[in-house]
MDAnalysis code that builds the backbone (N, CA, C; Angstrom):
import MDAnalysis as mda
import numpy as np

u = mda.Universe.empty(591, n_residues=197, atom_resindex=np.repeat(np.arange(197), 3), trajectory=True)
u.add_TopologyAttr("name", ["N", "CA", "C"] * 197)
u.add_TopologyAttr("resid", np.arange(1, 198))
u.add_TopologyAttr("resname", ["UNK", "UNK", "UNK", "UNK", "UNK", "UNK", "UNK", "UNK", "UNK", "UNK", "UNK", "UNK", "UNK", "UNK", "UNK", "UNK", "UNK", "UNK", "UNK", "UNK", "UNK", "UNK", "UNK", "UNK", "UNK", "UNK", "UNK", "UNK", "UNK", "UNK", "UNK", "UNK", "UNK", "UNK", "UNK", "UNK", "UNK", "UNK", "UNK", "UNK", "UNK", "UNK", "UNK", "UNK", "UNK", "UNK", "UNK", "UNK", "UNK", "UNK", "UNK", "UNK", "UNK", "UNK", "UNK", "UNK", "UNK", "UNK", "UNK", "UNK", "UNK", "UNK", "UNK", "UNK", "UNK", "UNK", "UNK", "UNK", "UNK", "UNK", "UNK", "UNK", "UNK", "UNK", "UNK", "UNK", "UNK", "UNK", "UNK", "UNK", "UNK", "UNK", "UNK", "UNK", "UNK", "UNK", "UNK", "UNK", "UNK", "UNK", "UNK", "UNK", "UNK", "UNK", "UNK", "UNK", "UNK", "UNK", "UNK", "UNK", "UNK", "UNK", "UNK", "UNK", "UNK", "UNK", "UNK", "UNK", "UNK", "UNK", "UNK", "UNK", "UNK", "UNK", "UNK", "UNK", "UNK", "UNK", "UNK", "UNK", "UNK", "UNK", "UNK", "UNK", "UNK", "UNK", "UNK", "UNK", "UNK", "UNK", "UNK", "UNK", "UNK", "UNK", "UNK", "UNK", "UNK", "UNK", "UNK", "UNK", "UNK", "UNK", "UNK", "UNK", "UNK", "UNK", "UNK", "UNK", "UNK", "UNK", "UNK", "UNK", "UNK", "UNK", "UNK", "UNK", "UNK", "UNK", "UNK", "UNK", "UNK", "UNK", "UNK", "UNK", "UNK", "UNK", "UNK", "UNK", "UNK", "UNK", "UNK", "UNK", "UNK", "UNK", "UNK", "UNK", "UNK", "UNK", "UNK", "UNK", "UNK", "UNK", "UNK", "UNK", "UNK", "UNK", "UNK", "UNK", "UNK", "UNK", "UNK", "UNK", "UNK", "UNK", "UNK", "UNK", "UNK"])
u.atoms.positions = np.array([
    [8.000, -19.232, -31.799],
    [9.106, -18.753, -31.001],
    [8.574, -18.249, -29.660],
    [9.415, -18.664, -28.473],
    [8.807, -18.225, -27.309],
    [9.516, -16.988, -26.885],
    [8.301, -16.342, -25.957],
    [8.017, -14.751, -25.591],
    [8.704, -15.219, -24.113],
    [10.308, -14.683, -24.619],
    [10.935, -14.265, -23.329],
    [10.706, -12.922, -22.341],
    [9.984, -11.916, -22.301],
    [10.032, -10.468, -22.313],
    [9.877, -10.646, -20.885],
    [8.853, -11.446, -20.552],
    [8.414, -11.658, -18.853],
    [9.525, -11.845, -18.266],
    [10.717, -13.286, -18.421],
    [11.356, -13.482, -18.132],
    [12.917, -12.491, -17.798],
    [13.064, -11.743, -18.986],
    [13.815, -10.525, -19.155],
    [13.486, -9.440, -18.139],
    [12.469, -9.117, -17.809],
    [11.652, -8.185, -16.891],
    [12.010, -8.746, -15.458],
    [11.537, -9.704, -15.516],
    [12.000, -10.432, -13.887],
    [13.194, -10.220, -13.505],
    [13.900, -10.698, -14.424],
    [15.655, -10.540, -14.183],
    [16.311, -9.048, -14.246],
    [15.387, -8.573, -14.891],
    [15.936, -6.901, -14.528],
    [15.402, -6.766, -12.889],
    [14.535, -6.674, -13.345],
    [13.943, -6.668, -11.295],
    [14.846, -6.893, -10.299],
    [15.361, -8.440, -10.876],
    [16.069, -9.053, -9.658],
    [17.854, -8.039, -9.230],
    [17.380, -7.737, -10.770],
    [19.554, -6.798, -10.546],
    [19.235, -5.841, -10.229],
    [18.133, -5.156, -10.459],
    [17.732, -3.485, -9.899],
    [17.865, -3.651, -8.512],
    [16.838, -4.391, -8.086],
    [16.542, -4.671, -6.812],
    [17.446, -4.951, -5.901],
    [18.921, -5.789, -6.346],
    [20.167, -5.771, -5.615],
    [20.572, -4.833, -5.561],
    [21.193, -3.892, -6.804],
    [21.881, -2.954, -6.811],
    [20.972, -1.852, -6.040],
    [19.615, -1.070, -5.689],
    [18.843, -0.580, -4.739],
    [19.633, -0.690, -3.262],
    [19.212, -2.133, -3.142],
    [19.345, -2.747, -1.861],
    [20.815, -2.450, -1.139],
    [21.792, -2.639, -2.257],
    [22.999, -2.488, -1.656],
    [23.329, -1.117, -1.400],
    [22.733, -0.296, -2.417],
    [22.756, 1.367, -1.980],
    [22.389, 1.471, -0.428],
    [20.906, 0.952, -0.477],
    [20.712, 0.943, 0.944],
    [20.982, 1.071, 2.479],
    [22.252, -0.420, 2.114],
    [22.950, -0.665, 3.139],
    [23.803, 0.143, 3.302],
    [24.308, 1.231, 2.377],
    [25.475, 2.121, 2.492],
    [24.813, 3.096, 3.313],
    [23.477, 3.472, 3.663],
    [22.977, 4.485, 4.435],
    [23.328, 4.382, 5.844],
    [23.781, 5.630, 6.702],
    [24.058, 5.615, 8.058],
    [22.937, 5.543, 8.770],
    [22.972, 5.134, 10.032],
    [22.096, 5.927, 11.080],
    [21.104, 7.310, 10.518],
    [22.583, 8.187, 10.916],
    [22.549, 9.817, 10.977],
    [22.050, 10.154, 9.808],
    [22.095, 9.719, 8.290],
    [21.637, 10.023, 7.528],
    [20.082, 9.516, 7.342],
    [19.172, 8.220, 7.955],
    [18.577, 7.716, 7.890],
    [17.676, 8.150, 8.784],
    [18.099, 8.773, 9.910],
    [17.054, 9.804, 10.722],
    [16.899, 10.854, 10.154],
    [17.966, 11.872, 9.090],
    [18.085, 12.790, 8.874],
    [16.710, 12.525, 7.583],
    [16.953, 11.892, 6.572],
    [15.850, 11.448, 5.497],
    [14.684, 11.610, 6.243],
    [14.088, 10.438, 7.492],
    [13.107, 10.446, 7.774],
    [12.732, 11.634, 8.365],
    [13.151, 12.571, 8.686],
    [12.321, 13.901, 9.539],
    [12.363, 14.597, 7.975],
    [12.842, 14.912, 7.303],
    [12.345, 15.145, 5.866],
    [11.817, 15.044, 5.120],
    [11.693, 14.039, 4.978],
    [10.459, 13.152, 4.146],
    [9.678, 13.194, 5.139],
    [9.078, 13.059, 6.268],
    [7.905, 13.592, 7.116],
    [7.125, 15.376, 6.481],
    [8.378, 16.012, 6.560],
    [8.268, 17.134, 6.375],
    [7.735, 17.411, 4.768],
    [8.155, 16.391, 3.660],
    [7.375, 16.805, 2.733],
    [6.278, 15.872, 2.282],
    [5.616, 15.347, 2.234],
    [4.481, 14.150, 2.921],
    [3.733, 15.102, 3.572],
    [3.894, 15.991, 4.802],
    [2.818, 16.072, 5.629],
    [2.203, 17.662, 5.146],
    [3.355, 18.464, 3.841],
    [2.936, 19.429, 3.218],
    [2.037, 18.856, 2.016],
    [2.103, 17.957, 1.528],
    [0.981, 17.826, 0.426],
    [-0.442, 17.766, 0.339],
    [-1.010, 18.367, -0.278],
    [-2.506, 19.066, -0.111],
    [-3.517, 17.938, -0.003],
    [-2.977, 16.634, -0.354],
    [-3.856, 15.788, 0.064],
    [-3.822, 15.325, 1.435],
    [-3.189, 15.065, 1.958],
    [-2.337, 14.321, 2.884],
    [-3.197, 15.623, 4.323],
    [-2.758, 16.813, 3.880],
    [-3.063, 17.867, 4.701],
    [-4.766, 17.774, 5.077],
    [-5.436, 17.646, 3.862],
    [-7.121, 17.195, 4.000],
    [-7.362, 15.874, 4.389],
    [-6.763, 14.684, 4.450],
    [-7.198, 13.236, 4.451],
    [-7.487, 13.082, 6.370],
    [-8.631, 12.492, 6.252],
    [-9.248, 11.734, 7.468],
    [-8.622, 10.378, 7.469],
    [-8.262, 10.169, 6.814],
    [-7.278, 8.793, 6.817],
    [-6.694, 8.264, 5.738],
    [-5.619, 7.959, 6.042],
    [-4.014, 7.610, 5.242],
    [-3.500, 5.984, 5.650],
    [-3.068, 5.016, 4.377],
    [-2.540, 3.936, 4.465],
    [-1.342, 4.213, 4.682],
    [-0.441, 3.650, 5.267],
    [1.000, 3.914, 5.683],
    [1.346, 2.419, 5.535],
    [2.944, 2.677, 6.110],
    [3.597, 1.170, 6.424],
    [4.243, 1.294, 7.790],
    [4.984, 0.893, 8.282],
    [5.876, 1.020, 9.388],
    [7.375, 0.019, 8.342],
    [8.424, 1.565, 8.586],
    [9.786, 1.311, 7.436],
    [10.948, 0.171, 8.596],
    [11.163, -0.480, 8.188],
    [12.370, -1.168, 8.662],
    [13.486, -1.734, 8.032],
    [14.528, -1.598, 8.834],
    [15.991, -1.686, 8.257],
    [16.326, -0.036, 7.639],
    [17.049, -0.598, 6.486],
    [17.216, 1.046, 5.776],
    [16.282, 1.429, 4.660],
    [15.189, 1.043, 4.921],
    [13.904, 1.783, 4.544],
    [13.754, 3.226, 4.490],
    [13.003, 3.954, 3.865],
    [13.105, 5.770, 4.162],
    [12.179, 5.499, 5.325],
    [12.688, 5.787, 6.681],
    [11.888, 6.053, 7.887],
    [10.325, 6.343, 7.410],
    [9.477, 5.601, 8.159],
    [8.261, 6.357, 8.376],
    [7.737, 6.924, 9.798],
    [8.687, 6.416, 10.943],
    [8.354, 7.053, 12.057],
    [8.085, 7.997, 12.602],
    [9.066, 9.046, 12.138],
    [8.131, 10.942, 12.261],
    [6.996, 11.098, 11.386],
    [6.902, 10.571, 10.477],
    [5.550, 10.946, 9.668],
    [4.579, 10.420, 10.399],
    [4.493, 8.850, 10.730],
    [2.863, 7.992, 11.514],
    [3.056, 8.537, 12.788],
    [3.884, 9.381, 13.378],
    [3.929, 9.975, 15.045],
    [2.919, 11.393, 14.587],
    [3.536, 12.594, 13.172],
    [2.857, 13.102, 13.205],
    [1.353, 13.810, 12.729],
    [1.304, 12.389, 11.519],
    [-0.341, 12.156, 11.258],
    [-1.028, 12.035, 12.196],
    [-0.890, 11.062, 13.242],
    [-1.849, 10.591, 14.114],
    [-1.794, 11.741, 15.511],
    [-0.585, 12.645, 15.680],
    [-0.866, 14.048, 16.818],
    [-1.785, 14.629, 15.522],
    [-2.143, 14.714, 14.685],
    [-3.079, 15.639, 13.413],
    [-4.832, 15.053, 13.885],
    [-4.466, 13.993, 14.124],
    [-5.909, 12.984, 14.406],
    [-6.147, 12.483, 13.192],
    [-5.045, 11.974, 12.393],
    [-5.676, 11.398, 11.128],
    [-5.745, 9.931, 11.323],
    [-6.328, 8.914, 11.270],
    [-6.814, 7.986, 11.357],
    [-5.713, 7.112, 10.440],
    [-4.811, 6.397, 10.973],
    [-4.112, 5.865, 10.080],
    [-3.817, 4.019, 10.310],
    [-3.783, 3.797, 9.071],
    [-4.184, 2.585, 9.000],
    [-2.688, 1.873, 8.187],
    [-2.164, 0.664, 9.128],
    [-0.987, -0.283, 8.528],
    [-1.554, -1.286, 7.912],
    [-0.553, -2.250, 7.437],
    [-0.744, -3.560, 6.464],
    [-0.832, -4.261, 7.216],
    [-1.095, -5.711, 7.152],
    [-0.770, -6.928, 7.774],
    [-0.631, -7.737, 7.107],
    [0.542, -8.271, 6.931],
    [0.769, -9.310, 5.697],
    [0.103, -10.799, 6.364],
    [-0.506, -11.410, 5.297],
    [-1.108, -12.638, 5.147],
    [-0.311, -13.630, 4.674],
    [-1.049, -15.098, 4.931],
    [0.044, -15.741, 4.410],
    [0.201, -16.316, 2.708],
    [-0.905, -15.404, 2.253],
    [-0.681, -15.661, 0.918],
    [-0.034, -14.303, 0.477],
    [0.239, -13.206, 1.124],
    [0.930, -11.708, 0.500],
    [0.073, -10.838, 0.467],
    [-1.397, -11.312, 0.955],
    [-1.988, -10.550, 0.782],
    [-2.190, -9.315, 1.531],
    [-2.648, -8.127, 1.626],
    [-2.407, -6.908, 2.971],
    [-3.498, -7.297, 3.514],
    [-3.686, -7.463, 4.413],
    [-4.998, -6.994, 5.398],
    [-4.406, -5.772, 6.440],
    [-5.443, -4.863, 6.948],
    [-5.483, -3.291, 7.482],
    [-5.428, -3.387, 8.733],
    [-4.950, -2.597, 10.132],
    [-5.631, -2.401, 11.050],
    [-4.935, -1.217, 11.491],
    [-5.978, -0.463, 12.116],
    [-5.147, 1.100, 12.728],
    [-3.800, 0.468, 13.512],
    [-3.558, 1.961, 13.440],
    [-1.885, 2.391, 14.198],
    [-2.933, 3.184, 15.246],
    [-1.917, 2.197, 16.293],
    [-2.441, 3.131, 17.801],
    [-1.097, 3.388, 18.571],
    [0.465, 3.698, 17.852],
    [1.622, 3.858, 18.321],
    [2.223, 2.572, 18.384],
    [3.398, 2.858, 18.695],
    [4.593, 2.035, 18.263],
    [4.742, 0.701, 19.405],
    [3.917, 1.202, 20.857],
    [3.497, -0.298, 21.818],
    [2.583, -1.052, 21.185],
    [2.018, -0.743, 20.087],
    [0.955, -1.563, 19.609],
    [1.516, -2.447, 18.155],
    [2.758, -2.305, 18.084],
    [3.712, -2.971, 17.096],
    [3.884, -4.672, 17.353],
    [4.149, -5.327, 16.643],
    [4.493, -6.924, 17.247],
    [5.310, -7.466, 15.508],
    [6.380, -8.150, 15.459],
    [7.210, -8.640, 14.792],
    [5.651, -9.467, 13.750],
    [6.092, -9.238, 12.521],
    [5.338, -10.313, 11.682],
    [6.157, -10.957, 10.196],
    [6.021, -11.462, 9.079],
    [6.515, -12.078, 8.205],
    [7.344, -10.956, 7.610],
    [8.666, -11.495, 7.576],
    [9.510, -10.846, 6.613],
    [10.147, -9.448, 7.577],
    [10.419, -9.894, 8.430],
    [11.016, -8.784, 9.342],
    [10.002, -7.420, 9.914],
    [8.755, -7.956, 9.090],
    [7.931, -6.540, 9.041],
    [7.598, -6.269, 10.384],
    [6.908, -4.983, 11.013],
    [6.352, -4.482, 12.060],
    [5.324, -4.247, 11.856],
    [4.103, -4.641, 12.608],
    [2.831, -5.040, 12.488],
    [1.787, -4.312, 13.193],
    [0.556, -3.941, 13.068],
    [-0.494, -3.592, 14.004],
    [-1.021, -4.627, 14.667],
    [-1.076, -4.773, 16.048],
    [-2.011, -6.177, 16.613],
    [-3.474, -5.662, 16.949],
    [-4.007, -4.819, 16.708],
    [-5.420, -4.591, 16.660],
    [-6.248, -4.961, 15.522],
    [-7.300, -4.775, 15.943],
    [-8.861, -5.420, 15.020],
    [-8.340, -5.328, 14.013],
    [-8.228, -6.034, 12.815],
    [-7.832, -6.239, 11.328],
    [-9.337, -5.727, 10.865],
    [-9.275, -5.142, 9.618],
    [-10.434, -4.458, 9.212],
    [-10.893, -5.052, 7.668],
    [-9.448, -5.690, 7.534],
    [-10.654, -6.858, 6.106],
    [-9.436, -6.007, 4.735],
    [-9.297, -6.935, 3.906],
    [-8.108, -6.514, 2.615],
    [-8.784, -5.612, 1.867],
    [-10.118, -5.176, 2.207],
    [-10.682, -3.840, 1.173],
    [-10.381, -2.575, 2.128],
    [-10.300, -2.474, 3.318],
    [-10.270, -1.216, 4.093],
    [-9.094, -0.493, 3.802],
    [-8.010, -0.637, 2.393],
    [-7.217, 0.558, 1.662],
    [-7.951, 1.514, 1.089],
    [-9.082, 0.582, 0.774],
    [-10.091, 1.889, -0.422],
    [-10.766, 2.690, 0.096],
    [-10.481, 2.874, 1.622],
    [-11.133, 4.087, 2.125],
    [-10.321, 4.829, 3.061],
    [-9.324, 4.776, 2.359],
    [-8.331, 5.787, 2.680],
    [-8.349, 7.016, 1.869],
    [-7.831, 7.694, 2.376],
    [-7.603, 9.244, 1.186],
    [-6.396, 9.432, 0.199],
    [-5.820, 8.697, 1.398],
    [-4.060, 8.913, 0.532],
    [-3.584, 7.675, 1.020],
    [-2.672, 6.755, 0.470],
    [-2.144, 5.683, 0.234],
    [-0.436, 5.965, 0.405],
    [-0.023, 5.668, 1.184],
    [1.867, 5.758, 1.046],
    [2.420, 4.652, 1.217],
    [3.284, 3.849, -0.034],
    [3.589, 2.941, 0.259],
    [4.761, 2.708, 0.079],
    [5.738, 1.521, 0.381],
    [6.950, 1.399, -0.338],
    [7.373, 1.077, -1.320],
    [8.504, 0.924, -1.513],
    [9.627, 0.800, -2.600],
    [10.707, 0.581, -2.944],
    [11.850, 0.069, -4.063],
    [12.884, 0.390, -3.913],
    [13.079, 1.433, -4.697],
    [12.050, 1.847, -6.138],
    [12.366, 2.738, -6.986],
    [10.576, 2.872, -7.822],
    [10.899, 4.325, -8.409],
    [9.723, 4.315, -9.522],
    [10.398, 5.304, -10.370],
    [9.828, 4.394, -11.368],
    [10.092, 5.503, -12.762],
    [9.416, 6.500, -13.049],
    [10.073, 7.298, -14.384],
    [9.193, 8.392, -14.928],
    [7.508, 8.564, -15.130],
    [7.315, 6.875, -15.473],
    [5.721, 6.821, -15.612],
    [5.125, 6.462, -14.212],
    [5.277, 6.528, -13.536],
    [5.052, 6.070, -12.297],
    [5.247, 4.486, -11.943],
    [6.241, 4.000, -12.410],
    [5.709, 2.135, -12.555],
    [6.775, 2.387, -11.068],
    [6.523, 1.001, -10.166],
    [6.947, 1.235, -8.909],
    [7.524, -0.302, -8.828],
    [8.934, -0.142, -8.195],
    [10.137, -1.153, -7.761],
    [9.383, -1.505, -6.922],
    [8.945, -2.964, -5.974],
    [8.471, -2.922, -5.446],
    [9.520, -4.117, -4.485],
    [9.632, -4.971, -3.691],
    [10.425, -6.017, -3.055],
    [10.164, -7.377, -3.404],
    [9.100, -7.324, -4.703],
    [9.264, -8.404, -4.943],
    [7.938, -9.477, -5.050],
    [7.095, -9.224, -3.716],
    [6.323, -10.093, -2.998],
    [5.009, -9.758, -3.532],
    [4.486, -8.803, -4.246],
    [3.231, -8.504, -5.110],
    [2.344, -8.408, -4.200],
    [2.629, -7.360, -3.035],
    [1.430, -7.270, -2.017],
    [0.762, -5.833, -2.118],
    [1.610, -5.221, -2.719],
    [1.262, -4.030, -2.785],
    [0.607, -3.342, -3.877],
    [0.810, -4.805, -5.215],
    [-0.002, -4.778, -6.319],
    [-1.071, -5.095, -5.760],
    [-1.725, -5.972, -5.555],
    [-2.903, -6.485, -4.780],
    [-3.481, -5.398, -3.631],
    [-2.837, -4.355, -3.285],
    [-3.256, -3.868, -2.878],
    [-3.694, -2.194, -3.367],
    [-3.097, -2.264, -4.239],
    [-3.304, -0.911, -5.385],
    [-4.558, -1.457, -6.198],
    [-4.813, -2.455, -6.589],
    [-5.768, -2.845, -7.565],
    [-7.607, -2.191, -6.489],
    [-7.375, -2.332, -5.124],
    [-8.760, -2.059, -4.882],
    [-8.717, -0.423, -4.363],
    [-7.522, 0.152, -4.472],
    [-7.546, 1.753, -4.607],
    [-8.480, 2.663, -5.128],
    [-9.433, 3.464, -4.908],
    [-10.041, 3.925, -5.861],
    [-9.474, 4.715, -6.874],
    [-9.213, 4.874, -7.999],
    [-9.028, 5.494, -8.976],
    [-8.871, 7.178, -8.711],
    [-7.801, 8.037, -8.726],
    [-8.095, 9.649, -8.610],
    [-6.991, 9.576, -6.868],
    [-7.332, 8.440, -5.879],
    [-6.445, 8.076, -4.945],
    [-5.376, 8.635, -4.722],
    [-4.308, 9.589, -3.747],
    [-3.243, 9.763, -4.099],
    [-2.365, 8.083, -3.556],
    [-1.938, 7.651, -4.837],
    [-0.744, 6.936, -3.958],
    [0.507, 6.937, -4.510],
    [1.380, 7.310, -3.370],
    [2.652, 7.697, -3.206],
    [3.868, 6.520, -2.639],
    [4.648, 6.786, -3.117],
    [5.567, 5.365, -2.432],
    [7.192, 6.634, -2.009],
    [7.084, 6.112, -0.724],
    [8.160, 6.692, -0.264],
    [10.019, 6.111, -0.360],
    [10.415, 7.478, -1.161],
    [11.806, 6.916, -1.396],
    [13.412, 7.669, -1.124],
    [14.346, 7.206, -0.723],
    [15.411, 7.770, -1.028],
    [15.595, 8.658, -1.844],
    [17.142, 9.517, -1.817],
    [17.428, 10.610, -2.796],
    [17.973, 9.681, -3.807],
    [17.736, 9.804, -5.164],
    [18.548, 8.808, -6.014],
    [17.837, 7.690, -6.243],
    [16.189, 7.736, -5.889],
    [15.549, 6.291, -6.300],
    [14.657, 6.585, -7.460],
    [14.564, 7.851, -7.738],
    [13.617, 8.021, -9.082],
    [14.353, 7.488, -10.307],
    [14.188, 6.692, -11.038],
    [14.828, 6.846, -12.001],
    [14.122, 7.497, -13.179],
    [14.461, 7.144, -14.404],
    [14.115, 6.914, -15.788],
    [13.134, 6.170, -16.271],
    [13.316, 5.027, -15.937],
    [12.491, 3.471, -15.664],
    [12.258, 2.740, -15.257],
    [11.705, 1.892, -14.455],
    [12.412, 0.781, -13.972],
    [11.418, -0.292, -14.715],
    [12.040, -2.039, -14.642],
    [11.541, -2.999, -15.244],
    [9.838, -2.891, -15.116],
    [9.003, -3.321, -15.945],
    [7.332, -3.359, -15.499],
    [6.735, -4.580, -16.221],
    [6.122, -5.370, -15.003],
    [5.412, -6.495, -16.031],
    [4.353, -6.058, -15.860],
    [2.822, -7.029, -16.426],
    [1.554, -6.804, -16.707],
    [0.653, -6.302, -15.302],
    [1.444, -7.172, -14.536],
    [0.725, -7.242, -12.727],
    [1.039, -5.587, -12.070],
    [2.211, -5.300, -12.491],
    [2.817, -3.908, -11.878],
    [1.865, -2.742, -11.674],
    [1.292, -2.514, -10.442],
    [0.415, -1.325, -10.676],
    [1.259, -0.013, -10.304],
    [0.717, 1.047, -11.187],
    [1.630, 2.309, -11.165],
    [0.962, 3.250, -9.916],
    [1.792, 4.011, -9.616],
    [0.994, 4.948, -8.519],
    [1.135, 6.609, -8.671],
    [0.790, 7.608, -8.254],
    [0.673, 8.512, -8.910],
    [1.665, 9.677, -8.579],
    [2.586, 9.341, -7.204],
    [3.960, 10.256, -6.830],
    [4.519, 9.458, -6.119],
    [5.691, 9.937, -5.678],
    [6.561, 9.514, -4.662],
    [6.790, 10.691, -4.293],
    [7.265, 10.701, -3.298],
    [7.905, 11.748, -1.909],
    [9.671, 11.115, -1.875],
    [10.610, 11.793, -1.775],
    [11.885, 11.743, -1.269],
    [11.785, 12.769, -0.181],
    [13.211, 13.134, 0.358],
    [13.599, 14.221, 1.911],
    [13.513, 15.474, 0.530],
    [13.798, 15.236, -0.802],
    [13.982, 16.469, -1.854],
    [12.997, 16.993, -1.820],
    [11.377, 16.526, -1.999],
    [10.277, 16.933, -2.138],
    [8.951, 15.646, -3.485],
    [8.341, 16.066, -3.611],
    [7.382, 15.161, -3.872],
    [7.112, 15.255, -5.580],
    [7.184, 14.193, -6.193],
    [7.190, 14.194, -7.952],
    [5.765, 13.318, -8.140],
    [5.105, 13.880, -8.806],
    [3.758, 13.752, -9.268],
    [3.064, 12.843, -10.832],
    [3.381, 11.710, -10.937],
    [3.537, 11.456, -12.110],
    [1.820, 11.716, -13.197],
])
């Protein structure tokens, strides 16, 4: 008898991931600036984050939880912060954030660093890791968009790592779907404050 469970898992994914998404779109402006200076605000209190010489980030677009007050005020801190660059296999490759003129459009609507790329291992020498999401559960397993870049990019994390995935009010759940590939991470941050799994 064949082992549907993968298949079952996927398809939860795929309805979570709508129903997320469409929450999403219900977010304003005003509420979506209001999140992001909040979620800056609790992010930039956590005791790791407060010690780290350097932090993985993303740059958020659409109705993403803003990351723009947070990478404006890591880097007035002098913390050394480092974006993704998606590849064309999904894979991340790194290169500092030197501000928002140093942005350029890349795959999937994303916003990009155009400086020196530093190679798909330069996450593991970060201190703290913040990444996205649409949701994470109680055990830490993390909604992710789909594209398995961020698994691939948790796998060369060092172990003890904080990584955090930044989310809406209302994205923690209970559970969400987890296959074998799914790497878990160890908090998320909302504008509420920060859950530690």
């Amino acid at each position: 008898m064949a082992d549907h469970s993968g298949t079952r898992e996927r398809a939860s994914k795929l309805a979570l991931r709508d129903q997320l998404r469409a929450a999403r779109r219900g977010l304003g402006p005003a509420l979506l600036g209001e999140h992001a200076r909040a979620l800056a605000d609790v992010v930039l209190a956590v005791p790791e984050v407060r010690r780290a010489a350097t932090v993985a980030a993303y740059v958020s677009v659409g109705s993403e939880p803003g990351t723009g007050p947070l990478l404006d005020a890591l880097t007035a801190r002098g913390v050394h912060v480092l974006l993704p660059v998606v590849l064309p296999d999904l894979d991340l490759d790194w290169a500092a954030y030197a501000g928002d003129r140093d942005l350029a459009p890349g795959p999937r609507g994303l916003l990009q660093p155009v400086g020196e790329r530093r190679g798909t291992d330069a996450v593991a020498t970060a201190d703290v890791v913040l990444l996205p999401g649409l949701a994470v559960g109680a055990d830490g397993s993390r909604l992710g968009q789909g594209g398995g870049c961020y698994d691939r990019a948790l796998a060369r994390v060092p172990v003890g790592t904080l990584t955090c995935v930044l989310l809406h009010p209302g994205e923690l759940l209970d559970a969400v779907p987890r296959e074998p590939h799914d790497r878990p991470v160890l908090a998320a941050a909302t504008p509420e404050g920060l859950v530690r799994f």
